[in-house]
N, C-alpha and C positions, 0 to 999 in steps of 0.2 A: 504494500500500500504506500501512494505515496502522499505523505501529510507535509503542509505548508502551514508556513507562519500567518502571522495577519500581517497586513500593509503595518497596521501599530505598531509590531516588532523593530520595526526599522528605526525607530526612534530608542531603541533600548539595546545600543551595541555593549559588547563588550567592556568593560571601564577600564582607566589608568591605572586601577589599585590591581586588579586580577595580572594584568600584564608586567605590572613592578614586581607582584608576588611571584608572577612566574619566571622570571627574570631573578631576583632572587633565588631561587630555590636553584636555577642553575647554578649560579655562581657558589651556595653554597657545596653543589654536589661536586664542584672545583676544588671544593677546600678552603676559599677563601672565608674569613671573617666578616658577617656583615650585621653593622649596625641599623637598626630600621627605626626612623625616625618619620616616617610615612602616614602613620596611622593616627586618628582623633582618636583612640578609643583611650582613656584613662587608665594608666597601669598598676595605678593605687585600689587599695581596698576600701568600702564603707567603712562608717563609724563603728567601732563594736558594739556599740547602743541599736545602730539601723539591725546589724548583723542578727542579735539578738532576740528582736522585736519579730524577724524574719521566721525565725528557729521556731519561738514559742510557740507563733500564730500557723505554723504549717502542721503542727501536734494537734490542730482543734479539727476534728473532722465534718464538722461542719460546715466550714471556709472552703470547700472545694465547688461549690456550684455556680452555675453561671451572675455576672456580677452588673452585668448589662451596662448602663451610661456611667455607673460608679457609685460609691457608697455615700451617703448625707455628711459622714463626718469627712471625706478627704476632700470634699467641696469645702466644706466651713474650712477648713485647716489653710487649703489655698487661698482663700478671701482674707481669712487671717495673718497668714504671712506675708499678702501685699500691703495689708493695711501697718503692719510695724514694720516692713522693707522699706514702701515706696511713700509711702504715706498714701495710698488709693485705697478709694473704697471699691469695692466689689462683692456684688449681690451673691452666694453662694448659691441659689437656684437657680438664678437667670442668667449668669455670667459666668459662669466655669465651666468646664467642662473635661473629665479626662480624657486618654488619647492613649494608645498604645505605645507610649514615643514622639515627642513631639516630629520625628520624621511622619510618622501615621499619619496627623494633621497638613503635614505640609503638603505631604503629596497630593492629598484630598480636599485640602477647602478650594484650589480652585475649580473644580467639580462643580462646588455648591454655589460658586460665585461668578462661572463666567460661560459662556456659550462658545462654543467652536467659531472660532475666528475672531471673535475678541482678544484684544489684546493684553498683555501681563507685563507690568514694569520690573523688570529684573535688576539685582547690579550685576556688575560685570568686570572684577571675576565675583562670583557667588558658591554658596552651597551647591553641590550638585544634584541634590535631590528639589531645588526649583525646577529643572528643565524638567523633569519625571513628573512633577503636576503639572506643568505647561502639557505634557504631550497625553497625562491622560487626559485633560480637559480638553484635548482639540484645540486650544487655542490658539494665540501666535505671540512670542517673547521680542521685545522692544525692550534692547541691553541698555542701562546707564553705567556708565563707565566709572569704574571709582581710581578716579586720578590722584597720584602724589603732593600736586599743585591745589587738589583743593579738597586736602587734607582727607582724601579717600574718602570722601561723601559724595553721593551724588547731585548733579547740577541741573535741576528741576528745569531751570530756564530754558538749559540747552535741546530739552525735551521738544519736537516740534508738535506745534498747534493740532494738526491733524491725530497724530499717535494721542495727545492728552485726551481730544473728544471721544477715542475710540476705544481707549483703555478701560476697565473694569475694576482692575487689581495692582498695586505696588507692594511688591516685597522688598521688604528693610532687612538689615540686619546687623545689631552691632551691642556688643564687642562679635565682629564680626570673622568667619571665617569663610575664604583664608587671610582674611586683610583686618589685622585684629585692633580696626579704628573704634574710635569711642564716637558718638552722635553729640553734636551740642546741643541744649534747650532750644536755641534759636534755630536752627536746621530743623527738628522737630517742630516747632509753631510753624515755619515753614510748609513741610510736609501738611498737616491737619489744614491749615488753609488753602494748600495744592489741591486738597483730597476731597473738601468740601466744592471749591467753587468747580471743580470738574467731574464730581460725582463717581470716586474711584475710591474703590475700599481697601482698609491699610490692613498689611500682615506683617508683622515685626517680630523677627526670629529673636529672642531673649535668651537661648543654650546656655550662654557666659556669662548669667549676671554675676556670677557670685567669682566668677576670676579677673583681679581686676589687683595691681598692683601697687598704686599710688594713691593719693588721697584723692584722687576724680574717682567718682563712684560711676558705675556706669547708670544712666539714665533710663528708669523705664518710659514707654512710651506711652505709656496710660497714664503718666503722671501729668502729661498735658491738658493744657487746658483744651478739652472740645475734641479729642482722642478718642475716648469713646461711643463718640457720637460715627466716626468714624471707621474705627478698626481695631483691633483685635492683637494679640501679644501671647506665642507659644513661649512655652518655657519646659525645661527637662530636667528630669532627676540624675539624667547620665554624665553629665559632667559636672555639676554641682555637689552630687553625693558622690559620686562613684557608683551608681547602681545603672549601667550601662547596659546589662546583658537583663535586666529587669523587664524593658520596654515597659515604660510608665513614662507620661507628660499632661501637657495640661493646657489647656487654651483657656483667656482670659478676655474678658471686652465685650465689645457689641453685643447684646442680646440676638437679634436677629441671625448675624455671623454664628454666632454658637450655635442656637437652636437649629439653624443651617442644617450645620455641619454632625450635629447631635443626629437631626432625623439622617443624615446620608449613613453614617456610622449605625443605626440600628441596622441598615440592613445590609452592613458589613462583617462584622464582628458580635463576639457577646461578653465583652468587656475584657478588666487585666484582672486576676489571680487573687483571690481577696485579701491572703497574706502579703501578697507584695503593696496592697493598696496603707495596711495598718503599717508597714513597713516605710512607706512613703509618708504618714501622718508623721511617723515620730520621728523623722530626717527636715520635718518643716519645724515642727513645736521644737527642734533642739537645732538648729541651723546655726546660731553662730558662734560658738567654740569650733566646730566642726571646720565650719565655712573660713574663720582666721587660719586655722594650721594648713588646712587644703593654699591657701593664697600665700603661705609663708614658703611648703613647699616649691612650688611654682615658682617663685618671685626667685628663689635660689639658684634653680637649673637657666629660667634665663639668666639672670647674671652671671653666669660659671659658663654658660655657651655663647652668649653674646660678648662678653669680655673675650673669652677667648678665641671667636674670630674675629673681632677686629686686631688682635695681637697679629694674628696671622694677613692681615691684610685685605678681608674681606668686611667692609664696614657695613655693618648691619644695623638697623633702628631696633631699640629694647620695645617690646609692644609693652602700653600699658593695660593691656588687661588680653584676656582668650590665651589659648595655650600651642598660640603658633606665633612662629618667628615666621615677616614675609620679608625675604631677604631678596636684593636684586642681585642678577647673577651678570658676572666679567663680561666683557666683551674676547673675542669673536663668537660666545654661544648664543643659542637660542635656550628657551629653558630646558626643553627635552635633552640637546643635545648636552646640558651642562649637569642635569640630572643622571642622566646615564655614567657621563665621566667620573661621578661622583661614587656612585658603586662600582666603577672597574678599577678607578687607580685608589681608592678611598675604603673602601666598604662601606657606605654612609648611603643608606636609602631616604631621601626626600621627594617630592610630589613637585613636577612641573607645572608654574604656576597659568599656565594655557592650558593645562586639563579643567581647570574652575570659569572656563571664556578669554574671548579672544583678549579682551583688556589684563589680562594675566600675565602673556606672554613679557619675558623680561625678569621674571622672578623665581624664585621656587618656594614651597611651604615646608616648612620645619616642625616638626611637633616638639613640644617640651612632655613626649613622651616616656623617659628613660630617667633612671637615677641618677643624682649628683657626680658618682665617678663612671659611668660608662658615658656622661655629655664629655668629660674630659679627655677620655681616651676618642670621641670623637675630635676632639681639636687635636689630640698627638697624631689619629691617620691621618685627616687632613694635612698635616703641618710634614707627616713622611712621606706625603704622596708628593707626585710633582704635577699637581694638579693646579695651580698658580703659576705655575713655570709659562713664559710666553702669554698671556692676558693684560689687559689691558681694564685698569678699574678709573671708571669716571666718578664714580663717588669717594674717591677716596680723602677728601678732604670733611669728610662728616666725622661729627666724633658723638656718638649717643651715649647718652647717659646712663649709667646701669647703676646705679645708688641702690 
């Protein structure tokens, strides 16, 4: 028999991470040593409180049946930790709603929010799991570039007239990956009076609030004024707690946008694990001891791998918050080709920054995936490779601050 794909297929090729891994896996069955610095996935553990909470609540044989849109108290609990986070109110009936993963949501609300051929305001480079709701929605993606020059936010203005009337949907994102900028207030008032007088609803990825290195806290987007009225604010247990492999998130905002995406999600799914849900309760009601040591660690590996490639020559910006370094890579490469080099003469796997869109190209992403002394023996391969040899650095009169 012979079975074909759907024409949809064609939009869901193969990804950069499968091809690094497999690429990897050669070079280890070479022999070679390789560091993998590739991956968002956090390599720390929950709290032993979360871990705990986990344990008990899987012994209740009870807790094993379907959990459907979520339980009344992880709703309160989420309302509860915006209102001492952000200072935001949020109604826990009509305004929250869990998610199997804030990816869950993302992929999906444009589903519930736009019609094929409608348009979706992306950034560029972005998460990659935007393009993956653009194509199941049928839609069509209108990239905003997030430039260096303006402070890697997008430039509303530059947007032409025709794409604003057409558009539906603007996805945010920030402390952002893989460009781990922070939003300002004003950029925000911004956005909400873009989104108003054009009639385009906001999605604002929130992953990283809680990594954030300096005293700029990063900005929710519901703390705006008139935000609400507007859009909407995913957030995740995955990188905040370390409960990554949990799939738990949570969407916050617009009533209509939730209730949306609530009714498409009934007839998706039948909810997340009731243990992982009381599990998720006592990771919010105890967030900030937790949330400080998590950002101390953090704050460590970048200073320990940010110092020590610019030692080496490669001047890189310390991000202040998200747990990627987006570093621009030498000339004569492209990213690809300067990410490959990086595992053949280095052992050092990173992600080229044109796999997250065309506005990429020129960088690569870093994760502050790894402990304090394996970042360091990344700067000793580096520094034995002769992978600097013959390049040519135009940034190299920058000096970032790694305090």
């Amino acid at each position: 028999m012979n079975i074909s794909l759907s024409d949809k297929m064609n939009h869901f090729q193969t990804s950069i991470y499968n091809e690094l891994s497999n690429y990897k896996k050669q070079k280890l069955k070479e022999g070679k040593e390789i560091i993998d610095l590739s991956v968002g996935s956090p390599d720390l553990p929950p709290a032993q409180f979360v871990i705990d909470e986990m344990t008990k609540n899987v012994q209740d044989p009870g807790q094993y049946g379907y959990t459907l849109t979520g339980i009344d108290a992880l709703h309160q609990a989420i309302a509860d930790y915006y209102g001492r986070q952000y200072d935001v109110t949020v109604s826990a009936t009509s305004e929250t709603l869990m998610v199997m993963g804030s990816q869950d949501g993302l992929v999906h609300l444009p589903m519930v929010l736009t019609n094929p051929e409608d348009i979706i305001l992306l950034p560029d480079p972005g998460y990659t799991a935007y393009n993956t709701g653009v194509s199941l929605a049928g839609a069509t993606p209108y990239r905003m570039p997030l430039k260096e020059e303006n402070n890697f936010l997008p430039d509303l203005e530059a947007i032409p007239e025709e794409i604003r009337h057409k558009a539906k949907l603007m996805v945010l994102n920030f402390p952002g990956n893989p460009v781990p900028a922070l939003a300002t207030e004003e950029f925000f008032q911004q956005v909400v009076a873009f989104a108003k007088k054009y009639q385009i609803a906001v999605l604002h990825d929130f992953a990283y609030s809680e990594l954030y290195y300096e005293d700029e806290k990063p900005i929710s987007f519901l703390s705006i004024e008139g935000a609400k009225d507007v859009g909407v604010e995913f957030n995740s247990f995955s990188k905040s707690f370390n409960l990554a492999g949990c799939r738990i998130g949570y969407i916050v905002g617009n009533t209509t946008i939730v209730n949306g995406l609530s009714r498409l999600k009934s007839n998706l799914d039948y909810g997340v694990f009731h243990p992982i849900q009381k599990t998720a309760i006592r990771a919010l009601e105890n967030s900030v001891d937790f949330s400080e040591m998590l950002r101390t660690v953090y704050k460590k590996r970048r200073d320990i791998l940010v110092a020590g490639l610019n030692d080496l020559g490669w001047k890189v910006e310390a991000p202040k918050a998200s747990m990627f370094i987006w570093a621009k890579v030498p000339e004569p490469f492209t990213s690809t080709q300067f990410t490959y080099r990086l595992i053949d003469e280095a052992g050092i796997v990173v992600v080229p920054g044109n796999a997250f869109g065309e506005a990429g190209e020129g960088y690569v992403r870093i994760g502050l995936v790894q402990p304090d002394e394996v970042l360091k023996k990344v700067v000793e391969k580096i520094r034995a490779s002769n992978i600097f040899s013959n390049v040519k650095f135009e940034f190299a009169d920058k000096n970032p601050q790694t305090e």
